[in-house]
C-alpha positions in Angstrom: -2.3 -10.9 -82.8 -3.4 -10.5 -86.3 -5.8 -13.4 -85.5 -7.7 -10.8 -82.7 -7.1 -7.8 -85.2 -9.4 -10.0 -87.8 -12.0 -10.7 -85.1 -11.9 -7.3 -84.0 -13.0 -5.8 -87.2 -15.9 -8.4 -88.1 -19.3 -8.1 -86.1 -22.1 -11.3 -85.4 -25.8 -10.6 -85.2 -25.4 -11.0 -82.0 -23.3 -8.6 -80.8 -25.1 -6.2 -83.4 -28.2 -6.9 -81.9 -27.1 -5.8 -78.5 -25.3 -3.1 -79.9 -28.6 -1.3 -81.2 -30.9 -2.4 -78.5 -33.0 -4.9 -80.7 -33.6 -8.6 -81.3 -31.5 -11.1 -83.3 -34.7 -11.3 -85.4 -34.9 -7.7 -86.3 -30.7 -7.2 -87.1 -31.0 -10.4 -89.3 -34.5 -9.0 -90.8 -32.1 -5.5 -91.4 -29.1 -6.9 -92.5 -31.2 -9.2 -95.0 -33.2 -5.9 -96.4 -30.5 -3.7 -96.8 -28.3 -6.3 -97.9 -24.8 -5.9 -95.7 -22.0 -8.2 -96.8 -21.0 -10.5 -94.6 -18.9 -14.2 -95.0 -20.1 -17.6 -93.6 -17.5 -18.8 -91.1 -18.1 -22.9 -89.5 -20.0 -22.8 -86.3 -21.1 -26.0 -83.9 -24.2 -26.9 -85.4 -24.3 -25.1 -88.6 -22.0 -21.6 -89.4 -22.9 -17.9 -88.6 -22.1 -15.0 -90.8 -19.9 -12.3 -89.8 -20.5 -8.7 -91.1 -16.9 -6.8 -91.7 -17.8 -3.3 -89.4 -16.5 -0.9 -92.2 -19.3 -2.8 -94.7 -21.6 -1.8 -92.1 -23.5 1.1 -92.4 -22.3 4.2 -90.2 -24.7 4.2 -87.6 -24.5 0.6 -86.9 -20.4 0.4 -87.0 -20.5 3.4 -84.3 -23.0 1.5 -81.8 -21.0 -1.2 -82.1 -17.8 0.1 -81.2 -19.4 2.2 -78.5 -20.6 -1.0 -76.8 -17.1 -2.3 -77.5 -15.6 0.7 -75.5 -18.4 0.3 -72.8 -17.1 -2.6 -71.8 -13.8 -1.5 -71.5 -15.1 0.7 -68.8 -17.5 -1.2 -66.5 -19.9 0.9 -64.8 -19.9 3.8 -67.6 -23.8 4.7 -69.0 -24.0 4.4 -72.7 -22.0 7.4 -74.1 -25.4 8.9 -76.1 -27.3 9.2 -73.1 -24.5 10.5 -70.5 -24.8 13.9 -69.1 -22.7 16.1 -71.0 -21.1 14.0 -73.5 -21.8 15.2 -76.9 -23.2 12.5 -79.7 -20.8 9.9 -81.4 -21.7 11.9 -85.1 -20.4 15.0 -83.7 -17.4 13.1 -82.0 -16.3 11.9 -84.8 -16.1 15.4 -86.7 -13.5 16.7 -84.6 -10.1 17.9 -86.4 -7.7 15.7 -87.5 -5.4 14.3 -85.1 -2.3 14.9 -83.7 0.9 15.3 -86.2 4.5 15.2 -85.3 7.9 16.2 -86.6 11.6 15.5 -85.9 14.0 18.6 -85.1 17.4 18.4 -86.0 18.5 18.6 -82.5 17.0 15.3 -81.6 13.1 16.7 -79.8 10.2 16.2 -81.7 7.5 18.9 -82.0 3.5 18.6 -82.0 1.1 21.4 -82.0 4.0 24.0 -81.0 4.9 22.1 -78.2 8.7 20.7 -78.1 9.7 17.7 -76.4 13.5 16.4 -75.7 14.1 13.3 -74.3 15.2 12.9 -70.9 17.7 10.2 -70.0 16.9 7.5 -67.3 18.8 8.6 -64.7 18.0 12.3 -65.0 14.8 10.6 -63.9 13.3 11.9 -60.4 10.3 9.8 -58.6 7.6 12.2 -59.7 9.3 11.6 -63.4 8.7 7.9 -63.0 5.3 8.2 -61.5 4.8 10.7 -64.5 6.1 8.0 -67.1 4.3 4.9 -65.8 0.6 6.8 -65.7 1.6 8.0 -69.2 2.3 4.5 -70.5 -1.0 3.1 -68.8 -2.9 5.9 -70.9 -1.4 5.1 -73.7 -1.7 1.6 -74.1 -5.2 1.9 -73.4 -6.0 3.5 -76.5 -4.3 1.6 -78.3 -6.1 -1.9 -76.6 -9.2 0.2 -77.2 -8.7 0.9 -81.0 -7.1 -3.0 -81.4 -10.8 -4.6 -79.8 -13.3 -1.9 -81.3 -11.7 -1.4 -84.4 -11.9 2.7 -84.2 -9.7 5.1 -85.1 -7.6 6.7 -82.3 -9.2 10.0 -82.2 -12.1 8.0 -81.2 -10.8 6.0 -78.4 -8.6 9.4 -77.2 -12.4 10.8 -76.8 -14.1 8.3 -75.3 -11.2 7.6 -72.5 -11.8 11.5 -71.7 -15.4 11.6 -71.2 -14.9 8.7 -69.0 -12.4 9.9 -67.2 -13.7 13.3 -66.4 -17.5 12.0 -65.6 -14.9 9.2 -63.1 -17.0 6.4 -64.7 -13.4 4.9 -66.3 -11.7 2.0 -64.8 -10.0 3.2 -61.2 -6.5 2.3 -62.5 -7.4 5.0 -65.5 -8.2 8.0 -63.1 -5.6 7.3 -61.3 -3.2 7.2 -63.9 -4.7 10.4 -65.3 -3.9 12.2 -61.9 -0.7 11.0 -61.8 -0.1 12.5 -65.3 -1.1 16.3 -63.9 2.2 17.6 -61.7 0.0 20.5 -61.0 -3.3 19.8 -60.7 -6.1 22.3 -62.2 -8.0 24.8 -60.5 -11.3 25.0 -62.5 -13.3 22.2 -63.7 -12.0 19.8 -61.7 -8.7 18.5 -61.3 -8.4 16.9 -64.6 -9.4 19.9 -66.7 -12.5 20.0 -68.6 -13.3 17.7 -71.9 -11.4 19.7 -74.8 -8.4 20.0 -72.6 -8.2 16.4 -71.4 -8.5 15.4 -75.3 -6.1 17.7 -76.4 -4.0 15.7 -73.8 -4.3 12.7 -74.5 -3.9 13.6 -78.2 -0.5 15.3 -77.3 0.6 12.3 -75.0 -0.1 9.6 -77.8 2.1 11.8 -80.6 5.2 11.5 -78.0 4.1 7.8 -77.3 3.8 7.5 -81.0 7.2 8.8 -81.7 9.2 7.3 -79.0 8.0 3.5 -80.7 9.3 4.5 -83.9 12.3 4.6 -82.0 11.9 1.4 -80.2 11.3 3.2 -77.1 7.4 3.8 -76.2 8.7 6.2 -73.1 11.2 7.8 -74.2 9.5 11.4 -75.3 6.9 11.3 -72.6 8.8 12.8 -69.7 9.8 16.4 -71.1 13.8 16.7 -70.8 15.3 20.4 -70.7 16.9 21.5 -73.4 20.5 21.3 -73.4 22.7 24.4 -72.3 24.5 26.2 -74.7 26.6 27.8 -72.2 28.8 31.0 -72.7 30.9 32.2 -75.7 33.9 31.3 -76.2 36.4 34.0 -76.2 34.5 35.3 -73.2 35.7 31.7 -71.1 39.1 32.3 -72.7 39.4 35.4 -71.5 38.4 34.8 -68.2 40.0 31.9 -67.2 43.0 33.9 -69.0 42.5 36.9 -66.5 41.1 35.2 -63.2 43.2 32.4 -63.2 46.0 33.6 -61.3 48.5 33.3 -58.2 47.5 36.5 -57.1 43.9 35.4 -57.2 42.0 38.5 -58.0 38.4 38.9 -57.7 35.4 38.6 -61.0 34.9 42.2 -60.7 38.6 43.2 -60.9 39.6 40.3 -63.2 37.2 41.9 -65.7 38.3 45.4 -65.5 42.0 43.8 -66.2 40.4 42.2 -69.4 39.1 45.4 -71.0 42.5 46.2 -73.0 42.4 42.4 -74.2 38.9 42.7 -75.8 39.8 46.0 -77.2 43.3 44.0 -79.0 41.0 40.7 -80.1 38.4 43.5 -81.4 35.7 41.6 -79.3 33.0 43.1 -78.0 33.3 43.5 -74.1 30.5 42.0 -71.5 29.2 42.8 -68.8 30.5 41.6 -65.7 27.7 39.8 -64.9 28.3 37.8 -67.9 31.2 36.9 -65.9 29.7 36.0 -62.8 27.7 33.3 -64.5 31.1 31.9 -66.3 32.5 31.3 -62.5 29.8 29.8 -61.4 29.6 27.2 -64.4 32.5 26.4 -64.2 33.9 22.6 -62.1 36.0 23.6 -59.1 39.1 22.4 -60.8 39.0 23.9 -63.9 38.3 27.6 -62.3 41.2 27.4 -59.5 44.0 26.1 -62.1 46.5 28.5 -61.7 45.1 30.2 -59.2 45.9 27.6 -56.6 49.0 25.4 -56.4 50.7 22.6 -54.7 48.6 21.1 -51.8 45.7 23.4 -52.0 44.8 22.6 -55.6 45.6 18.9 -54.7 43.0 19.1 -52.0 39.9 20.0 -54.4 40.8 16.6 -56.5 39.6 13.3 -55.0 42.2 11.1 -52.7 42.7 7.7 -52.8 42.4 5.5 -49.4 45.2 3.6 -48.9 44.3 0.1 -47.2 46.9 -1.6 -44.9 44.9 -4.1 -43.5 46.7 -6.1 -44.9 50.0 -5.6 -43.4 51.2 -6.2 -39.6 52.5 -4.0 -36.8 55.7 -2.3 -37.5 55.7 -3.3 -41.8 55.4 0.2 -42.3 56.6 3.1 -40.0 55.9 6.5 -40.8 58.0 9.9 -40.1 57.5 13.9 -39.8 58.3 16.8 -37.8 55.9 19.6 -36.3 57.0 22.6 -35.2 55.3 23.0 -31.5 52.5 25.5 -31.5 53.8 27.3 -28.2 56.9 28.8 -26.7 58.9 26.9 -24.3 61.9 27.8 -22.7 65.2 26.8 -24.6 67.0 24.0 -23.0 70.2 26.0 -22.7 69.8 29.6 -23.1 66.5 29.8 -21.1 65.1 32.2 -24.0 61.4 31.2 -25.9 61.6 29.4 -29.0 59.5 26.8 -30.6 60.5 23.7 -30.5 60.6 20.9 -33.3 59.2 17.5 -32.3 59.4 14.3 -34.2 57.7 11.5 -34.5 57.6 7.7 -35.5 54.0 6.3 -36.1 53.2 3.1 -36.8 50.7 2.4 -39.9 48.8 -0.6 -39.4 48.2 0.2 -35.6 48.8 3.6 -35.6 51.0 3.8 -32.2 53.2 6.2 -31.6 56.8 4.5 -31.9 59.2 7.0 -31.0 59.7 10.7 -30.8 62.6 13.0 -30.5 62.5 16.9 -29.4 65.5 19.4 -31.3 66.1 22.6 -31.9 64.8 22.3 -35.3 64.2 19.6 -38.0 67.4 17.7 -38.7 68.9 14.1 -39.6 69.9 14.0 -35.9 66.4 14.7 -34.8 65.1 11.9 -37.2 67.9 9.6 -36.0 67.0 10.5 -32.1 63.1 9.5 -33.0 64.1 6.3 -34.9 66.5 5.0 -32.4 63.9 5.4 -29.8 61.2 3.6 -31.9 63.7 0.7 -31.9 64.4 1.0 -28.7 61.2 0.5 -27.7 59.8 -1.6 -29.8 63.0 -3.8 -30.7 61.6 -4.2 -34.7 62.7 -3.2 -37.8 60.4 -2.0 -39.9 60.1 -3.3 -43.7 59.4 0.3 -44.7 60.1 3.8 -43.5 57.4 6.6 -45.6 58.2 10.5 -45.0 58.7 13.6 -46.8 61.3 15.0 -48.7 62.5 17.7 -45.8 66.1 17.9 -45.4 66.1 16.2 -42.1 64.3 13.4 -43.6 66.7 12.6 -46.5 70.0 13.6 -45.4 72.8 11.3 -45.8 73.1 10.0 -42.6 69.7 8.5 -43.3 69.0 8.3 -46.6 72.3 7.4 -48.4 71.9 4.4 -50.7 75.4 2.8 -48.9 76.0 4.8 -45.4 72.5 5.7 -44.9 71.0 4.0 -41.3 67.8 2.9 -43.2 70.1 1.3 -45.9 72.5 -0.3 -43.2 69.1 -1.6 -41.8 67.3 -3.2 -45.1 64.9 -0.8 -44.7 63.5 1.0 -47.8 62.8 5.0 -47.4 59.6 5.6 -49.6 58.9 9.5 -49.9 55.9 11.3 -50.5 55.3 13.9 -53.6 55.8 17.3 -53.0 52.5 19.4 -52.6 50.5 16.0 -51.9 50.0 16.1 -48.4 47.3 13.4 -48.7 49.8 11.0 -49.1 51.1 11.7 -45.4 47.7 12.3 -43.6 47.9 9.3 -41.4 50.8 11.2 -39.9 49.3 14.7 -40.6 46.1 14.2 -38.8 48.4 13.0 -35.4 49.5 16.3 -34.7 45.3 17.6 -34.0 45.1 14.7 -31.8 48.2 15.0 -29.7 50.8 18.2 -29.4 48.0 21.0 -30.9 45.9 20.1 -28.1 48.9 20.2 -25.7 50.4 23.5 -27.1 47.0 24.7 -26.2 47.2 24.8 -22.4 49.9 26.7 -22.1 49.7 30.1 -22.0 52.3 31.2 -25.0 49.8 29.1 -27.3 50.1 30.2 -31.2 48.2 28.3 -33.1 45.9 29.2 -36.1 42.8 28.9 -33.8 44.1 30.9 -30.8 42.7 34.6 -30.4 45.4 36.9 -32.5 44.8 39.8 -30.3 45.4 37.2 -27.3 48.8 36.2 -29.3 49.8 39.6 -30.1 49.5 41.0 -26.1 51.4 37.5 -25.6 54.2 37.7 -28.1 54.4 41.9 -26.5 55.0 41.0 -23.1 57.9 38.2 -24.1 59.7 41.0 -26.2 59.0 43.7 -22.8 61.2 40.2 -21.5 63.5 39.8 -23.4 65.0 43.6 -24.0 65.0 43.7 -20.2 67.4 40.6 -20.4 65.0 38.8 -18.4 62.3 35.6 -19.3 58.4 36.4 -18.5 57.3 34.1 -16.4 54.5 32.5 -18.5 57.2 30.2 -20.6 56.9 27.1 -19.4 60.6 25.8 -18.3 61.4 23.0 -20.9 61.7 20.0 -18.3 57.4 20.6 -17.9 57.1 20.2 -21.3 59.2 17.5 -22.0 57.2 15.6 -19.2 53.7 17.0 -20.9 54.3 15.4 -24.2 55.6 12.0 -22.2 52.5 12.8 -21.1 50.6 13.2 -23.7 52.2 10.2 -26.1 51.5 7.9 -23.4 47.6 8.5 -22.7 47.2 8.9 -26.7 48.5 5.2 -27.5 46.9 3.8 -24.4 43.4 5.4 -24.7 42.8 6.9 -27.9 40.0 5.6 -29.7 40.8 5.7 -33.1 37.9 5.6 -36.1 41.0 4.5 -38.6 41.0 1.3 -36.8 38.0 0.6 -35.9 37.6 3.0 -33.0 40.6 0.5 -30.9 43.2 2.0 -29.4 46.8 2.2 -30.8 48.1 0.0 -27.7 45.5 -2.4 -28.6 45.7 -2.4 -32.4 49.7 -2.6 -32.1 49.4 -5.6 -30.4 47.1 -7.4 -32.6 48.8 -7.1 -35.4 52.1 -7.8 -33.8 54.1 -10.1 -36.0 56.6 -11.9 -33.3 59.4 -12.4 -35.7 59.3 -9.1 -36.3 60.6 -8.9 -32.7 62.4 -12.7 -32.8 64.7 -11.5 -35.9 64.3 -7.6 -34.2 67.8 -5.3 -33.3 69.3 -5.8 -29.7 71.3 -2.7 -28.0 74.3 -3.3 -29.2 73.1 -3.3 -33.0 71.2 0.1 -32.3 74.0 1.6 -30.9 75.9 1.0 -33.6 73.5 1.0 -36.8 72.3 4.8 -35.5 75.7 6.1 -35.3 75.9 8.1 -38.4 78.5 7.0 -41.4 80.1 9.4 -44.1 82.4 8.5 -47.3 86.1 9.3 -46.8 89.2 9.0 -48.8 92.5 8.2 -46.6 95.7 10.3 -47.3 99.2 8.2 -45.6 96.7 7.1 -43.2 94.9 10.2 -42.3 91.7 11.9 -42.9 89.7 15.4 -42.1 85.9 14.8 -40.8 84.0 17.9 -39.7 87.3 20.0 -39.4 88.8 17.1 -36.8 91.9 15.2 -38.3 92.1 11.4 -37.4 94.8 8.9 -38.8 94.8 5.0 -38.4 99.1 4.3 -39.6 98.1 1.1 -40.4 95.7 2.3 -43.4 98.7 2.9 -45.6 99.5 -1.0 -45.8 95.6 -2.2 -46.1 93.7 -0.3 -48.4 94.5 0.1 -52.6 95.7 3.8 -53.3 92.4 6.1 -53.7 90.3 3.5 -52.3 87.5 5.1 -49.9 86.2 4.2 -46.3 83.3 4.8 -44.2 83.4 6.7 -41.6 81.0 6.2 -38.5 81.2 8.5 -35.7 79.6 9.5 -32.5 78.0 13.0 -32.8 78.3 13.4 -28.5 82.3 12.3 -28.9 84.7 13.2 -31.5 87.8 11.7 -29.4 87.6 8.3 -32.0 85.4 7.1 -35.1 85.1 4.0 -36.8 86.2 2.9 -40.2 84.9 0.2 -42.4 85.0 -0.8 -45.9 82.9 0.0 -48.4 81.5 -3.6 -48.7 80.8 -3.2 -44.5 83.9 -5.2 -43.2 85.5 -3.7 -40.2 88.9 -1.8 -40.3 89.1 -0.4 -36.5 89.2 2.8 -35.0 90.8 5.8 -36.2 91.7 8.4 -33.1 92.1 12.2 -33.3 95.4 13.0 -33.9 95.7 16.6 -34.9 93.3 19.4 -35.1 94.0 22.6 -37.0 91.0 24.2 -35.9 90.5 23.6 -32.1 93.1 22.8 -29.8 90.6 19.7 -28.5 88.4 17.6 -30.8 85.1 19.3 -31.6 82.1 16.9 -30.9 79.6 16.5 -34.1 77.0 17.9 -32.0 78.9 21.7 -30.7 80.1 22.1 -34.8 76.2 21.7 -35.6 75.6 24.4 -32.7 78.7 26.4 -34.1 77.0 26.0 -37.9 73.8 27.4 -36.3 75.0 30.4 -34.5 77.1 31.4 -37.9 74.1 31.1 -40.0 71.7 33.1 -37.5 74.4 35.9 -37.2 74.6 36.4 -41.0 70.8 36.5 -41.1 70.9 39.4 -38.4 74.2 40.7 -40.2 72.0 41.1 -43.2 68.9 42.7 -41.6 70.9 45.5 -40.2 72.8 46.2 -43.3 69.2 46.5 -44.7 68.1 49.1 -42.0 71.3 50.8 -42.1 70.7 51.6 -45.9 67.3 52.9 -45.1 68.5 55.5 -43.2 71.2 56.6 -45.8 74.3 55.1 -44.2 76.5 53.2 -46.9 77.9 49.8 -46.7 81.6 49.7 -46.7 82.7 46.4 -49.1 86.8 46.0 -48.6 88.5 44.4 -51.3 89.6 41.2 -49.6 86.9 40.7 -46.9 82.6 40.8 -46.5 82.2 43.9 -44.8 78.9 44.9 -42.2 77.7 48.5 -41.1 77.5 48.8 -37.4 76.2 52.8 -36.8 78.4 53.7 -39.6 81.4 51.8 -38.9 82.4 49.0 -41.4 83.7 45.6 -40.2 84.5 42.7 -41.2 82.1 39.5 -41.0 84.6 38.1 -38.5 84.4 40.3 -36.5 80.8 40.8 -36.7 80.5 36.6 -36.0 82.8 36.6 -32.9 80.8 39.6 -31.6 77.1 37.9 -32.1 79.1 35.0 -30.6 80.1 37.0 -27.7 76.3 38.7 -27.0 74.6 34.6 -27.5 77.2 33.6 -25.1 76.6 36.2 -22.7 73.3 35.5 -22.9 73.0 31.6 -22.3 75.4 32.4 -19.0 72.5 34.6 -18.0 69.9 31.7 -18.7 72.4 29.4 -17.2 72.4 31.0 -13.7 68.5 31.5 -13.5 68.6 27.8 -14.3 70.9 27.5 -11.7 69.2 29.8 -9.4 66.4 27.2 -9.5 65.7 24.3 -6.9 66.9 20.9 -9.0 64.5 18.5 -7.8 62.4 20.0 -5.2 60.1 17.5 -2.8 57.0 17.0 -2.0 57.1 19.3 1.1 59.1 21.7 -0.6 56.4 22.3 -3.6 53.5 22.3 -1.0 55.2 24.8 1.3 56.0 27.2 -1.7 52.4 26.8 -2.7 51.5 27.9 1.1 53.5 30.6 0.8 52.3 32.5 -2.3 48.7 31.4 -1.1 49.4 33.9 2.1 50.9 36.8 0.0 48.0 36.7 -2.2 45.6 37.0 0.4 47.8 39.5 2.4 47.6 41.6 -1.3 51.2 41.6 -1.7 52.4 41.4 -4.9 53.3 37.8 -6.5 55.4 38.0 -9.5 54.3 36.6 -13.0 56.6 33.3 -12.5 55.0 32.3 -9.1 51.5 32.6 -10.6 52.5 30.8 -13.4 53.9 28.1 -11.0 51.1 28.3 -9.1 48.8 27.5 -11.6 50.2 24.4 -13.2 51.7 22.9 -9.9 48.7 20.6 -9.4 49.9 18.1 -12.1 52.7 17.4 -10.3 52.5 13.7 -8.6 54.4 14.7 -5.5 52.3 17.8 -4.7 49.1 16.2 -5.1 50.4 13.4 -3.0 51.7 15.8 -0.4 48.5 18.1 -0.3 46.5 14.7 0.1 49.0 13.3 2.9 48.5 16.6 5.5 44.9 16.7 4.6 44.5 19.7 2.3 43.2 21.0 -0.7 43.7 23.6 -3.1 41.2 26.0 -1.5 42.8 25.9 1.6 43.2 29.9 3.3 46.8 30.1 4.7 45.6 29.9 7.9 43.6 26.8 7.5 46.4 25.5 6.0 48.9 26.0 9.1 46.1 24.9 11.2 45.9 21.6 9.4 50.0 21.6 9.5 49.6 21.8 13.2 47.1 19.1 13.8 49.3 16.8 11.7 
């Protein structure tokens, strides 16, 4: 390089003789008169002198760097004789060039113009193509001062002539375009000459000042100047007065904050000052506090949890849904909403088991585990739930008598307010008993019209003060049939996207590990690992479970003094239960000897019911006692008993229980003889011949109650009817007399 910077600067007579239009005779016969140092330097043949071009008087240097520049641009006419270009003397007596300074913050400044660097991956394409016609520009100049041995002032000016005349190198103009984001409207799109200088003058102070910093590009793309973003005490106070369970709006939020700024003797803002702090603000940071638990879990990021890695029944996963419809109860007859549960399988993401109750419970869990072994004769590695109560009671989740810990199996729950962690099992309940709770007509889910619900949730309370059940409940058998239903069709022709858009049937089998079905649980195992176990301690041989006394005599002679037992027990038979050690071994049956409650043993299952029916009656106990007060009537408390206010009278909560008692029994006798009232298991013939018959009162215009329309509409999922209707030759469109007509023919 500093070999070319040397040649550069020195001139031949040849090249000055082309440079000023004359022969090599006359520049030596000049050079020779007005005596212009030069030095010999060895040449084939003899030497030639060289003539340093700042020993060389003005006129001379100029025309030879003009013709230097010239041939930087092939094609260009000589500068002095293009139209518009103003002479090289005058050229060169332009101001001063370009000067720069360093702020403090970190831009640089030229000719009132600030520039701050703009990082690399702020950069946008137009940025790049910005940048990379800048560079080209740049470097340019600089080849052009390097080979004709100018200042840069001069090479900024004759780049611009050239490249608003278009004689410059096509990679130049181009380059130059790219450089204008918004090209001009008068002279030309490149601006006229003074402008295009001052340009290029501008562009080679950044270029300039981003090589001092060992980066030629880094001032040439202008970056925005950093925010400086709000006060302060004006965030603190907001996030101090927004930020809140009751989540109040900006506007009201900052009429809350007044009295604080007038304490902290700050001055107070404007609400829209405000308005802009809420919207600067990350999701996360503005919501603390105002949301909790799952809802401010949801606006953080998730993690994916892979388990392709694992096989078919490794991991099983639990949870409960309370149905999204009313259904008639299994042994009153009244509405309710059923709690279903179900098993799911991870890796394959098959339904298991499931279980139906009354409401989420240990026996509920236990009913939809027993049936996921049942069916699929595995034992899972690892069961994954929440902490409800029904999922961690003791008859599953104790670390000795639990069923999982009988089984080997570990429980792993999920956190509290992280419902993330359960969305395999979350995202079920959209695919399966939403949509199911959806065709029936006492639907009340989120989605479902709420003035539809409303006139729905009216007319079963008209019902249920008559002491009768409308007719639009479905009866519980049809449901429990729908979600066989519905459990069977999802695991057989679901397509799910979690696995690869394969059905659960197809992924569960596989991934189907065999010994997890060689080394699996037979009946006799299930039977006994699912009946449920609690901790006893033996007095001479007896001992109390769930108010039933049982007594094994020969306890007294086999176990240490103190020593404890579990207790396993049937929750459909209380006659006997089972005792084993604490280590497991077996110490035989223990029968029910003496009751001091019930004058027959009490079955697990009717003291649950018993619990139930206590609890609900103190809930309504406490409700009227609430009402009662509100119209001024005062609540008797007697010294030795709870007392309630019935219309003024006080009694005691005994009395109260046995007469809730008395009304719920009166009332699942009632429900008992509708059910009763009803055919068991009606035929084929009989279905289609009750369908007939409502078809000819309808179109006589008699009046069909609600129960028969309801029948009426959902008969045709019945197998038997369809088969029937398709056996005499009908159809659902059928008049009544065509029907008879087609009776007769058959």
């Amino acid at each position: 390089m500093t070999a070319l910077v040397a040649v550069a600067a020195e001139a031949d007579f040849a090249e000055i003789a082309a440079a000023l239009g004359v022969s090599k005779q006359a520049a030596q016969k000049r050079a020779n008169k007005e005596s212009w140092p030069f030095r010999e330097q060895a040449h084939p043949g003899g030497s030639k002198r060289l003539f340093p071009l700042a020993s060389l008087p003005k006129a001379v240097r100029e025309a030879v760097q003009n013709k230097r520049l010239a041939a930087l641009h092939p094609g260009s006419s000589s500068p002095a004789t293009t139209t518009g270009a103003l002479p090289a003397t005058e050229r060169l007596e332009r101001p001063a060039g370009v000067f720069i300074r360093k702020r403090a913050d970190g831009a640089v400044a030229t000719r009132g113009q600030v520039r701050r660097a703009k990082p690399n991956g702020a950069l946008t394409d137009k940025d790049r193509a910005y940048q990379e016609g800048c560079l080209i520009l740049c470097r340019a100049i600089d080849t052009a001062m390097m080979l004709a041995d100018c200042s840069e002032k001069h090479a900024i000016i004759e780049l611009a002539e050239r490249l608003i005349d278009g004689s410059g190198r096509p990679e130049l103009v181009a380059a130059a375009h790219a450089t204008y984001l918004k090209p001009r409207r008068v002279n030309g799109p490149l601006g006229g000459l003074p402008a295009q200088i001052s340009r290029l003058q501008k562009m080679m102070a950044f270029y300039r000042a981003g090589l001092a910093e060992g980066d030629a590009a880094r001032y040439l793309v202008a970056g925005r100047p950093e925010k400086t973003g709000q006060k302060h005490e004006d965030v603190v106070a907001f996030l101090r007065h927004y930020c809140k369970p009751s989540r109040p709006n900006v506007a009201l939020a900052w009429k809350e904050a007044a009295p604080w700024y007038a304490d902290q003797g700050l001055h107070y803002p404007a609400v829209d000052t405000w308005r802009r702090i809420e919207t600067s603000l990350p999701m996360t940071t503005k919501n603390h506090g105002r949301m909790t638990g799952a809802a401010f879990t949801a606006l953080k990021p998730y993690i994916d949890r892979d388990v392709s890695m694992f096989k078919a029944n490794d991991i099983w996963v639990g949870d409960g849904h309370t149905f999204k419809a009313r259904v008639r109860h299994p042994l009153t007859g009244k509405p309710f909403r059923p709690e279903i549960t179900m098993i799911l399988d991870w890796v394959s993401r098959k339904i298991v088991g499931w279980s139906v109750d009354l409401a989420e419970s240990t026996i509920a869990v236990s009913a939809a585990f027993r049936h996921g072994q049942i069916v699929t004769r595995a034992r899972p590695l690892v069961y994954y739930s929440d902490k409800g109560a029904g999922q961690t009671g003791k008859q599953i989740d104790h670390p000795i008598t639990g069923t999982l810990a009988r089984q080997g199996i570990a429980h792993e729950t999920g956190i509290p307010g992280h419902p993330q962690a359960r969305g395999i099992i979350e995202r079920l309940w959209a695919s399966t008993v939403i949509p199911l709770a959806k065709t029936y007509p006492t639907v009340m889910s989120k989605d479902a019209d709420r003035d539809y619900v409303r006139r729905t949730g009216r007319e079963l309370d008209r019902a249920e003060r008559a002491g009768t059940v409308s007719g639009i409940v479905p009866h519980w058998q049809d449901f429990m049939r729908d979600l066989d239903q519905v459990v069977t069709r999802y695991n057989a022709s679901h397509e799910h996207s979690g696995i690869g858009g394969a059905t659960p049937d197809a992924a569960y089998a596989e991934k189907l590990d065999p010994d997890s079905i060689v080394f699996g649980v037979d009946d006799a195992e299930i039977e006994a690992l699912w009946l449920p176990e609690e901790i006893r301690t033996p007095q001479r041989g007896r001992f109390s479970l769930f108010n039933n006394t049982y007594c094994r005599n020969d306890l007294v002679d086999r176990l240490a003094e103190g020593e404890q037992v579990r207790v396993r027990f049937d929750i459909h038979d209380a006659k006997q239960v089972w005792l084993y050690r604490l280590d497991g071994s077996a110490l035989g049956a223990a029968t029910w000897d003496g009751n001091k409650v019930a004058a027959f043993p009490v079955p697990f299952i009717e003291a649950k019911r018993e619990e139930r029916i206590d609890n609900q009656v103190a809930l309504k106990q406490r409700d009227i006692a609430r009402i009662e007060e509100a119209r001024g009537v005062t609540v008797v408390a007697a010294p030795t008993a709870a007392m309630q206010s019935f219309g003024g009278r006080a009694v005691s909560d005994a009395e109260a229980v046995a007469t809730g008692r008395a009304l719920l029994a009166a009332d699942a006798e009632r429900a008992a003889a509708q059910e009763r009232a009803r055919p068991v298991d009606p035929t084929g013939a009989e279905l289609v011949e009750r369908w007939l018959d409502i078809q000819r009162r309808m179109d006589a215009g008699e009046t069909v109650d609600e129960e028969d329309l309801y029948w009426r509409g959902g008969i045709h999922r019945s197998a038997k009817f369809r088969a029937e209707m398709s056996r005499r030759g009908l159809d659902y469109g059928l008049s009544p007399d065509a029907a008879g007509g087609s009776r007769a023919a058959a």
